[in-house]
PDB file of N, CA, C and O in Angstrom:
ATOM      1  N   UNK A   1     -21.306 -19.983 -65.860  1.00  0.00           N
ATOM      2  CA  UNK A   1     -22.235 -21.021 -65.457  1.00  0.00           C
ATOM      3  C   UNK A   1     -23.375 -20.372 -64.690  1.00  0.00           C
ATOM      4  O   UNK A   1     -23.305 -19.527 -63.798  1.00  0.00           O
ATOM      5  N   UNK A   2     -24.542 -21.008 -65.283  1.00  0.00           N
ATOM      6  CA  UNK A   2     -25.985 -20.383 -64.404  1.00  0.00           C
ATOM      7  C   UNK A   2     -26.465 -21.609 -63.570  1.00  0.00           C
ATOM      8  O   UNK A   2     -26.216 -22.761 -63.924  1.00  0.00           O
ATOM      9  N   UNK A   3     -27.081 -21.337 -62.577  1.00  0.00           N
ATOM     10  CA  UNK A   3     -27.338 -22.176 -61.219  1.00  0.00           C
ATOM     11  C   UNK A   3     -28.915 -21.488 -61.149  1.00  0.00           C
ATOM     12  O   UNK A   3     -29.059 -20.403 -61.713  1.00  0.00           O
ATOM     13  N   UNK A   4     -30.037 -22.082 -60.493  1.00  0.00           N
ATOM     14  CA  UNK A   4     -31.485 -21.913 -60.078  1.00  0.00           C
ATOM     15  C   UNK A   4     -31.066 -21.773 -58.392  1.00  0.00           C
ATOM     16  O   UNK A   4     -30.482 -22.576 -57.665  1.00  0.00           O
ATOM     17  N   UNK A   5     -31.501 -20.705 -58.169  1.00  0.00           N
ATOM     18  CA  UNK A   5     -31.338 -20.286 -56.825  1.00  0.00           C
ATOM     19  C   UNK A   5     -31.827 -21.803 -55.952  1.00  0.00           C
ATOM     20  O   UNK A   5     -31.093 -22.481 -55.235  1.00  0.00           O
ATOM     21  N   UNK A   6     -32.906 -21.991 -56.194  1.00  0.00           N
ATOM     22  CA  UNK A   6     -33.305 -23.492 -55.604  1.00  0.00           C
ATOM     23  C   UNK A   6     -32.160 -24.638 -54.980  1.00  0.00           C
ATOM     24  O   UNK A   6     -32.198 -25.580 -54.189  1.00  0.00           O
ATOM     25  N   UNK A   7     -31.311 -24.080 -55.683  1.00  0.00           N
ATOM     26  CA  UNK A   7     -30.192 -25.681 -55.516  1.00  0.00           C
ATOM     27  C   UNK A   7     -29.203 -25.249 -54.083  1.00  0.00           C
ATOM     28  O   UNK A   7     -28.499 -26.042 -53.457  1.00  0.00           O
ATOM     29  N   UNK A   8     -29.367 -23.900 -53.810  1.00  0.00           N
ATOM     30  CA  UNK A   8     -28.919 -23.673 -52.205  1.00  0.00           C
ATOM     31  C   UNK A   8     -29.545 -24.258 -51.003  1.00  0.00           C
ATOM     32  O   UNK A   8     -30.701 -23.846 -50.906  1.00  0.00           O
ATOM     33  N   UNK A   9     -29.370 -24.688 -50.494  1.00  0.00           N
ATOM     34  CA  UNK A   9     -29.724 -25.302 -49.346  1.00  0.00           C
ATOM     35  C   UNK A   9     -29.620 -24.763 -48.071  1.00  0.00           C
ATOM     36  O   UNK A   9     -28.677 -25.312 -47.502  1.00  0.00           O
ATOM     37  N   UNK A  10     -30.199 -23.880 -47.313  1.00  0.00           N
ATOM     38  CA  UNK A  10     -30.069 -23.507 -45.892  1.00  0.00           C
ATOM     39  C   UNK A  10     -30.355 -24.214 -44.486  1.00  0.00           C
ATOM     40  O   UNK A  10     -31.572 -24.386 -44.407  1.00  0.00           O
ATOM     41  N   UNK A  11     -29.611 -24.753 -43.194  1.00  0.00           N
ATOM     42  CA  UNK A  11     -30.579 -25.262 -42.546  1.00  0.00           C
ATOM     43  C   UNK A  11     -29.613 -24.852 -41.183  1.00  0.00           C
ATOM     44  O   UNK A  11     -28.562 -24.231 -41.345  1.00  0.00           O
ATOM     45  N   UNK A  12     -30.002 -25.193 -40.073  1.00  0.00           N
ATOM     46  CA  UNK A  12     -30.083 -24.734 -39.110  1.00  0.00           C
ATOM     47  C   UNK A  12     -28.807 -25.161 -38.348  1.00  0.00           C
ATOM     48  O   UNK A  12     -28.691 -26.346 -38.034  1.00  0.00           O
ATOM     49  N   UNK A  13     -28.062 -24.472 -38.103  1.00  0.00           N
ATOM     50  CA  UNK A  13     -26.551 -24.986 -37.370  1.00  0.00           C
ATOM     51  C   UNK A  13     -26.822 -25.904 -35.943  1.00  0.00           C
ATOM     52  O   UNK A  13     -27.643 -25.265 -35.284  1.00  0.00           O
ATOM     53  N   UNK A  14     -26.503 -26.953 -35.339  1.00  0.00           N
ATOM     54  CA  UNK A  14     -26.715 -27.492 -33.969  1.00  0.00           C
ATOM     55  C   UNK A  14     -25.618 -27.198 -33.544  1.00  0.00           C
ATOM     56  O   UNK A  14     -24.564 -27.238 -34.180  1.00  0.00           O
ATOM     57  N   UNK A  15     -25.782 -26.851 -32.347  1.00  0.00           N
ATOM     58  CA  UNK A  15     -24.817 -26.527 -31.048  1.00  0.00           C
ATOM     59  C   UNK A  15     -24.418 -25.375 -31.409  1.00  0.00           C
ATOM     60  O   UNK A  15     -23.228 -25.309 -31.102  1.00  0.00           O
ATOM     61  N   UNK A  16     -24.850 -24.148 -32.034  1.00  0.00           N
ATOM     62  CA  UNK A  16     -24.188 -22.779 -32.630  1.00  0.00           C
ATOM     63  C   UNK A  16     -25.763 -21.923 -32.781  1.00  0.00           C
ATOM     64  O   UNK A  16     -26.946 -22.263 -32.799  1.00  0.00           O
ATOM     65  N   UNK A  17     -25.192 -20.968 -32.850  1.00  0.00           N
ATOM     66  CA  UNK A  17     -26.558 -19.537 -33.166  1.00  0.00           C
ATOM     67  C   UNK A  17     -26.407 -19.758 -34.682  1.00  0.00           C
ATOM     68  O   UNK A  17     -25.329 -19.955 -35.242  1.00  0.00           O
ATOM     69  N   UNK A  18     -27.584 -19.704 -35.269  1.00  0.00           N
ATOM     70  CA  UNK A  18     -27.087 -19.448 -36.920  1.00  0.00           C
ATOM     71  C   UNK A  18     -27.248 -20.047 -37.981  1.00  0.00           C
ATOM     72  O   UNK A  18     -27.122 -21.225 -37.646  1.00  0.00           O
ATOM     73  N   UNK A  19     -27.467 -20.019 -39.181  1.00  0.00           N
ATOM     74  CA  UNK A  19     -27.411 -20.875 -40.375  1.00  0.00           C
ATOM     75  C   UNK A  19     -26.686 -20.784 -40.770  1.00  0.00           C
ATOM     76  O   UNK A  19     -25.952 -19.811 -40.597  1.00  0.00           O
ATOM     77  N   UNK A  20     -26.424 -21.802 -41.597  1.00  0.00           N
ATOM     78  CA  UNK A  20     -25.572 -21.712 -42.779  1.00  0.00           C
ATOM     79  C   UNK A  20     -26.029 -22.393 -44.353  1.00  0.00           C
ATOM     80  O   UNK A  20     -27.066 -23.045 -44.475  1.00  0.00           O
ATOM     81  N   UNK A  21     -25.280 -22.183 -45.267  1.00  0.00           N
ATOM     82  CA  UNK A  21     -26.262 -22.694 -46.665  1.00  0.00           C
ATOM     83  C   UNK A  21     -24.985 -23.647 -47.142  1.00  0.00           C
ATOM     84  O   UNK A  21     -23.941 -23.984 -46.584  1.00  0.00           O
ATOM     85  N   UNK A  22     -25.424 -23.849 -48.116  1.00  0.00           N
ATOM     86  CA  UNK A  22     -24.545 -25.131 -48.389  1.00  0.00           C
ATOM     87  C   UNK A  22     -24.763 -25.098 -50.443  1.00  0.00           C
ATOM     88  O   UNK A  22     -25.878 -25.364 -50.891  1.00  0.00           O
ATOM     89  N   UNK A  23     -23.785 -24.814 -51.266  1.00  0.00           N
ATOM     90  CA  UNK A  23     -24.073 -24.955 -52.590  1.00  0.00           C
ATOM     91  C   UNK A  23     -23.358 -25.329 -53.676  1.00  0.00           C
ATOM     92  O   UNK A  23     -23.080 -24.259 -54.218  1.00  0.00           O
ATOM     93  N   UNK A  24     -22.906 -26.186 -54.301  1.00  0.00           N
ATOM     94  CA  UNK A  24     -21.845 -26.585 -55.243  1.00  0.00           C
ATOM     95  C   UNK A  24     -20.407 -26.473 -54.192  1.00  0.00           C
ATOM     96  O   UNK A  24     -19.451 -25.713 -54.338  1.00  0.00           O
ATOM     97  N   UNK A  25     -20.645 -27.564 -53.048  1.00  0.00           N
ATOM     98  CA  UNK A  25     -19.011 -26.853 -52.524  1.00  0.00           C
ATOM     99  C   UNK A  25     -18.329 -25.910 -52.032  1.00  0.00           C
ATOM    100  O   UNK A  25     -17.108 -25.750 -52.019  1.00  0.00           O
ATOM    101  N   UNK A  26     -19.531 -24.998 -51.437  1.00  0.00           N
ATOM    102  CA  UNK A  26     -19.373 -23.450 -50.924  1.00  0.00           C
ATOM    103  C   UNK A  26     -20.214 -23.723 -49.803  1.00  0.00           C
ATOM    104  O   UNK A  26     -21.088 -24.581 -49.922  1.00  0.00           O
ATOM    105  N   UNK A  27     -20.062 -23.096 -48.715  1.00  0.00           N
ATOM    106  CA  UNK A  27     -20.992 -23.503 -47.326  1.00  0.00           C
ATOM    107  C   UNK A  27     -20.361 -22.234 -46.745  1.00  0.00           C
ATOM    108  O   UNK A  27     -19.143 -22.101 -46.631  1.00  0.00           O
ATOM    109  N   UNK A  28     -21.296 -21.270 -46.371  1.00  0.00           N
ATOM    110  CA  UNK A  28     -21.229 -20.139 -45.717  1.00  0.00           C
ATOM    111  C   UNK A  28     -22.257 -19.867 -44.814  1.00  0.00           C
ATOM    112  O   UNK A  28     -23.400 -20.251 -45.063  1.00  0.00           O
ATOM    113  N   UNK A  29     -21.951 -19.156 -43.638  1.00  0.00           N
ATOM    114  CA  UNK A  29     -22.843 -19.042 -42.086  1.00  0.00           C
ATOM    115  C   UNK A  29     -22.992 -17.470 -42.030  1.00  0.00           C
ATOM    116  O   UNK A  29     -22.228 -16.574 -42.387  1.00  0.00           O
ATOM    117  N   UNK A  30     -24.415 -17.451 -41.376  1.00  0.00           N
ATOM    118  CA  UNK A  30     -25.108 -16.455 -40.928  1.00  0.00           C
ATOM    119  C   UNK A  30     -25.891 -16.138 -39.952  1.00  0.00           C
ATOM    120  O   UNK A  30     -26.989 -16.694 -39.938  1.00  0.00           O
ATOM    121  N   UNK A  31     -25.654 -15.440 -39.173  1.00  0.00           N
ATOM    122  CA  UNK A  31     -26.903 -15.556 -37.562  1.00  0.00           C
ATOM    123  C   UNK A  31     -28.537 -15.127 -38.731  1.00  0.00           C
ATOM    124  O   UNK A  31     -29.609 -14.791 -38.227  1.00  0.00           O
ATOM    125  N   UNK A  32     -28.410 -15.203 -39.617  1.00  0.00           N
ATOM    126  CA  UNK A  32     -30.140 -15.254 -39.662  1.00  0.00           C
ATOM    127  C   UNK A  32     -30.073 -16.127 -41.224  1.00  0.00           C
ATOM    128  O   UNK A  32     -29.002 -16.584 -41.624  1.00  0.00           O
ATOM    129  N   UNK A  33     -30.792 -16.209 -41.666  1.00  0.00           N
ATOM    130  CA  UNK A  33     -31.611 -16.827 -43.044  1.00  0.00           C
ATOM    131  C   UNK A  33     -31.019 -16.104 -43.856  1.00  0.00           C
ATOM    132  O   UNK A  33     -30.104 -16.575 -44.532  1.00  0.00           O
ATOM    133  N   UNK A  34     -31.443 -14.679 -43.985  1.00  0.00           N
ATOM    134  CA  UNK A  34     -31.333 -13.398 -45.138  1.00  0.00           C
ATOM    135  C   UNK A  34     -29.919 -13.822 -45.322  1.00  0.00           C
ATOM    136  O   UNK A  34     -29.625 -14.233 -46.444  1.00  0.00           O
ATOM    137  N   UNK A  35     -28.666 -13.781 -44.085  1.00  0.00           N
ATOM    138  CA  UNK A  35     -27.455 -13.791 -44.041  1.00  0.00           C
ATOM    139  C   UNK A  35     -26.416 -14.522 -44.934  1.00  0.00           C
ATOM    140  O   UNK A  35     -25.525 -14.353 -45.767  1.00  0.00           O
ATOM    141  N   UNK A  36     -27.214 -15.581 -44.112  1.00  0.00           N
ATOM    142  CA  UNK A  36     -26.279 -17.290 -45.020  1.00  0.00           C
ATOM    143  C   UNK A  36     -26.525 -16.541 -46.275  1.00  0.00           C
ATOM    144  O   UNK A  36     -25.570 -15.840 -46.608  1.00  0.00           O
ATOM    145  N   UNK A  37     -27.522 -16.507 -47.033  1.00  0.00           N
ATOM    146  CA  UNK A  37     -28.226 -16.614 -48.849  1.00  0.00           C
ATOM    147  C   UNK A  37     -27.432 -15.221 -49.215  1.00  0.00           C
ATOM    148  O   UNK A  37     -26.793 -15.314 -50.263  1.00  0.00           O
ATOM    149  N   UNK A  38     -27.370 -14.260 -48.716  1.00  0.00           N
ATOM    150  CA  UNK A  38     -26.380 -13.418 -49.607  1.00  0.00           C
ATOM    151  C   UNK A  38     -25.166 -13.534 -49.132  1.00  0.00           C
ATOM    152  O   UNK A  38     -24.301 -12.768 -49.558  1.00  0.00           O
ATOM    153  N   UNK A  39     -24.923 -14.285 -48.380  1.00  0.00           N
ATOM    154  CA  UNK A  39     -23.030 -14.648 -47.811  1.00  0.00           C
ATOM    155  C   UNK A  39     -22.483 -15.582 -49.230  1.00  0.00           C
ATOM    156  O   UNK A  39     -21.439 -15.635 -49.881  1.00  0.00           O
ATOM    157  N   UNK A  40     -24.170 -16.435 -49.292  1.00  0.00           N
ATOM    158  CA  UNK A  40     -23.559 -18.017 -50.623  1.00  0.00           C
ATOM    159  C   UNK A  40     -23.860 -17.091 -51.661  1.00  0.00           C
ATOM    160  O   UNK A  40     -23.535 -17.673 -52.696  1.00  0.00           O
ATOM    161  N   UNK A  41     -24.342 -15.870 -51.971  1.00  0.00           N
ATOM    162  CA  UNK A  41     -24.525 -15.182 -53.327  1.00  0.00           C
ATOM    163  C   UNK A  41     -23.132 -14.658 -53.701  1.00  0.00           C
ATOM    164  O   UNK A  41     -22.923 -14.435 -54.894  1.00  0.00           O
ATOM    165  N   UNK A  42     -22.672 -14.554 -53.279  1.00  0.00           N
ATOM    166  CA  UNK A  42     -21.940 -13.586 -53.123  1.00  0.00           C
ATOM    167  C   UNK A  42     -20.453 -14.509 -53.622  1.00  0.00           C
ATOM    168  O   UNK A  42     -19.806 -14.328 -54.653  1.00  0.00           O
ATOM    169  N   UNK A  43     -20.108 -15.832 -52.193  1.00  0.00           N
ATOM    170  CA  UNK A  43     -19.074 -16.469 -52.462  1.00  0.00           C
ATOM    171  C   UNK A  43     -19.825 -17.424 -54.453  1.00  0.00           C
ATOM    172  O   UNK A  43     -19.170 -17.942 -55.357  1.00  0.00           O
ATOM    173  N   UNK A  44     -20.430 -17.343 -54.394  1.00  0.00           N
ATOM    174  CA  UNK A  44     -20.759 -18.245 -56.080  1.00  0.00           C
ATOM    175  C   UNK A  44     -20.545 -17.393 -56.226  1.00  0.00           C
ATOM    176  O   UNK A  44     -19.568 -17.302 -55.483  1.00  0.00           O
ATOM    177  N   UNK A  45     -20.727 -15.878 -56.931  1.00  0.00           N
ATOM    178  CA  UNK A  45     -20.032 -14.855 -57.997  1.00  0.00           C
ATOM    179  C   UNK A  45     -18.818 -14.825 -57.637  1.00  0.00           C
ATOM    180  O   UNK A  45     -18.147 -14.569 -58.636  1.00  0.00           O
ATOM    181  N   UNK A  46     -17.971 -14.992 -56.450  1.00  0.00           N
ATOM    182  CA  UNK A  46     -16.819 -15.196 -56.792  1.00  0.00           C
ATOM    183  C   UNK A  46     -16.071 -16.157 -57.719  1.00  0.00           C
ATOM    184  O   UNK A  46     -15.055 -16.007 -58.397  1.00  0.00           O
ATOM    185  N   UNK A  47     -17.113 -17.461 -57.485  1.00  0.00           N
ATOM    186  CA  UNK A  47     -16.826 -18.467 -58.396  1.00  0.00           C
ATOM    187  C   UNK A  47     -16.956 -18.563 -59.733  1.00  0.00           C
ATOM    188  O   UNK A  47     -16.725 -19.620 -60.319  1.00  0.00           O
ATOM    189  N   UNK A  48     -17.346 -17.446 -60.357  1.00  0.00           N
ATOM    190  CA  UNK A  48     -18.053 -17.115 -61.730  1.00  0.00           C
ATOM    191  C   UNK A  48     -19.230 -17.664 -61.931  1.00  0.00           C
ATOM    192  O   UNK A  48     -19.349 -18.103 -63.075  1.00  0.00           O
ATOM    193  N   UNK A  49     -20.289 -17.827 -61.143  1.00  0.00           N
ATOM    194  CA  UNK A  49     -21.314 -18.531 -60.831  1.00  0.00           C
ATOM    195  C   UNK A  49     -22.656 -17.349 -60.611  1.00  0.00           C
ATOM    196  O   UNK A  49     -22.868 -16.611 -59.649  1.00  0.00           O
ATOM    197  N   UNK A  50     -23.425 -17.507 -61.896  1.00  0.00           N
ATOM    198  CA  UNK A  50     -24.453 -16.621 -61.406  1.00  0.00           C
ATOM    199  C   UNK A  50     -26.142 -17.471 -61.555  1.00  0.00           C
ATOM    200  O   UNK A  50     -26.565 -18.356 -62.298  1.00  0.00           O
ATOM    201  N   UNK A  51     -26.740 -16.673 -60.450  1.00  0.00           N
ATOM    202  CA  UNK A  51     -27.585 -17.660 -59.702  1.00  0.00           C
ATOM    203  C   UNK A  51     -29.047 -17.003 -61.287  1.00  0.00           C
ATOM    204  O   UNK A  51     -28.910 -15.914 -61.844  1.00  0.00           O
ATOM    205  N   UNK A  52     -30.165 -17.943 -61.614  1.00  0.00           N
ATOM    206  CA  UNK A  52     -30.850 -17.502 -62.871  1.00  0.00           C
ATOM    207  C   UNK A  52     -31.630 -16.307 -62.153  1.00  0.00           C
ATOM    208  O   UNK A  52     -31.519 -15.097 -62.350  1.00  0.00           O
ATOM    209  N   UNK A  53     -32.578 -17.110 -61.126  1.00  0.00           N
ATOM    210  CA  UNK A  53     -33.735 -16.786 -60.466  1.00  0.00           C
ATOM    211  C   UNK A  53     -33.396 -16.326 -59.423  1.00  0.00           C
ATOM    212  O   UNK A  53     -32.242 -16.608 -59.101  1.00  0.00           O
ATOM    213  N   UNK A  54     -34.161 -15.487 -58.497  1.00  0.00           N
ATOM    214  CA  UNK A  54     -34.350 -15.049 -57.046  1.00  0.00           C
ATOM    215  C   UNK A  54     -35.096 -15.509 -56.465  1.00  0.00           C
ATOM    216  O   UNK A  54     -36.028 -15.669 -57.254  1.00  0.00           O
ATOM    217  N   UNK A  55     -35.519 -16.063 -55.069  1.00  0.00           N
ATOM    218  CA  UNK A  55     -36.219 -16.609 -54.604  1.00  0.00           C
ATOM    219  C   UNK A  55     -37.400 -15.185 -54.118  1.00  0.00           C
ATOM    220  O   UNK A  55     -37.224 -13.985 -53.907  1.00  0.00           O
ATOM    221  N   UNK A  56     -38.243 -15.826 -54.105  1.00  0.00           N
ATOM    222  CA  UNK A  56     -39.458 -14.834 -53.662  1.00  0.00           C
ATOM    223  C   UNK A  56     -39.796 -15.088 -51.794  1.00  0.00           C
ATOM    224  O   UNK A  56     -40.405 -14.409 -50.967  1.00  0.00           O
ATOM    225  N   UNK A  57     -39.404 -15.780 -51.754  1.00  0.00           N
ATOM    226  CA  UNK A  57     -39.663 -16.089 -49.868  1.00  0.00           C
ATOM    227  C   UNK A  57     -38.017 -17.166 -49.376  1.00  0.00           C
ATOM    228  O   UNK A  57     -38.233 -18.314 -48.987  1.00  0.00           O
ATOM    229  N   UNK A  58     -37.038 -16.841 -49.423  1.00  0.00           N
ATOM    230  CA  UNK A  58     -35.540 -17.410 -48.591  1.00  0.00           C
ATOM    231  C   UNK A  58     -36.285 -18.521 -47.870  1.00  0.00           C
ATOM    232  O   UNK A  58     -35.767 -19.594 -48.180  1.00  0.00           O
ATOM    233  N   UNK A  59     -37.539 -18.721 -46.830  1.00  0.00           N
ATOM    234  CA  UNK A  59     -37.731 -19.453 -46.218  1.00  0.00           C
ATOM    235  C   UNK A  59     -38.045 -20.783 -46.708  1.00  0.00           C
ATOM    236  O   UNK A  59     -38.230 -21.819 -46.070  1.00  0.00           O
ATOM    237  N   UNK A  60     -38.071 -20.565 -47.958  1.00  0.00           N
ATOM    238  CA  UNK A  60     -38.389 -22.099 -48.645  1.00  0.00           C
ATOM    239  C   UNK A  60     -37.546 -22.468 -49.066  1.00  0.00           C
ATOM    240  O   UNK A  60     -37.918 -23.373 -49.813  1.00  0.00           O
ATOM    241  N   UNK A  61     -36.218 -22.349 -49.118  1.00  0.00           N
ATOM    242  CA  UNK A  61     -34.586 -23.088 -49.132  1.00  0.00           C
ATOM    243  C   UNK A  61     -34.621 -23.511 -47.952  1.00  0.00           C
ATOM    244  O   UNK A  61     -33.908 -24.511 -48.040  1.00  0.00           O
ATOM    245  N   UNK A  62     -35.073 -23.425 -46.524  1.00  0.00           N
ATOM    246  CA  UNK A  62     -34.628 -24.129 -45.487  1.00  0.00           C
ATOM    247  C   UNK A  62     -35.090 -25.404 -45.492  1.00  0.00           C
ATOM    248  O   UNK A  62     -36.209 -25.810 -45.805  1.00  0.00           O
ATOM    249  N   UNK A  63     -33.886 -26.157 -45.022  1.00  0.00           N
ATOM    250  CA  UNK A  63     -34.104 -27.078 -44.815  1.00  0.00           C
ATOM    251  C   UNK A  63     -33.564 -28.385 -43.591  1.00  0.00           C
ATOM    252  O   UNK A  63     -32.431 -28.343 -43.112  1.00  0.00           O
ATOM    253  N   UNK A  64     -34.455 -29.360 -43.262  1.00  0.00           N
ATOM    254  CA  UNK A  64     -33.877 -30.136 -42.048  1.00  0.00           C
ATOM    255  C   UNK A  64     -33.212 -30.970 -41.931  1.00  0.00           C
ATOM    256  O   UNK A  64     -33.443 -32.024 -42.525  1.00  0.00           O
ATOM    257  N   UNK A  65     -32.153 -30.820 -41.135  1.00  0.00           N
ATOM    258  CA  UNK A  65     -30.944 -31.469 -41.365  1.00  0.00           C
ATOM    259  C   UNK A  65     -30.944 -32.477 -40.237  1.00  0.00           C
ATOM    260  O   UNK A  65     -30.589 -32.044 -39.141  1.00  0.00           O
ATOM    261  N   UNK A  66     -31.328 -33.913 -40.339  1.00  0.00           N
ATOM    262  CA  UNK A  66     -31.243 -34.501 -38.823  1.00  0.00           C
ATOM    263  C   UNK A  66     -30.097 -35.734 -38.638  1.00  0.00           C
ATOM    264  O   UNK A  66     -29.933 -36.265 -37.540  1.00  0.00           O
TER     265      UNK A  66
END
């Protein structure tokens, strides 16, 4: 199965240092941006899950969570 990097979602942990991303049911944490996105690359290829595209700037998966 192929996935568009787009469909990860990163946003900002409250009450904690850190992000985390969020993607098909996989949610993995990182003290920075870069972190979370190859923590969730990584757990999806475990899943047999490969992502099509690469994002050209990580900062445009973040997103606000209120």
């Amino acid at each position: 199965m192929k996935i568009n990097a787009r469909k990860i979602k990163i946003f900002k942990i409250r009450n904690r240092r850190g992000y985390a991303a969020l993607c098909l049911n996989h949610l993995t944490e990182g003290t920075t941006i870069f972190q979370a996105y190859e923590r969730m690359t990584k757990a999806l290829r475990r899943s047999k899950i490969a992502i099509n595209k690469t994002v050209s700037n990580i900062k445009h998966l973040l997103v606000s969570v209120d």
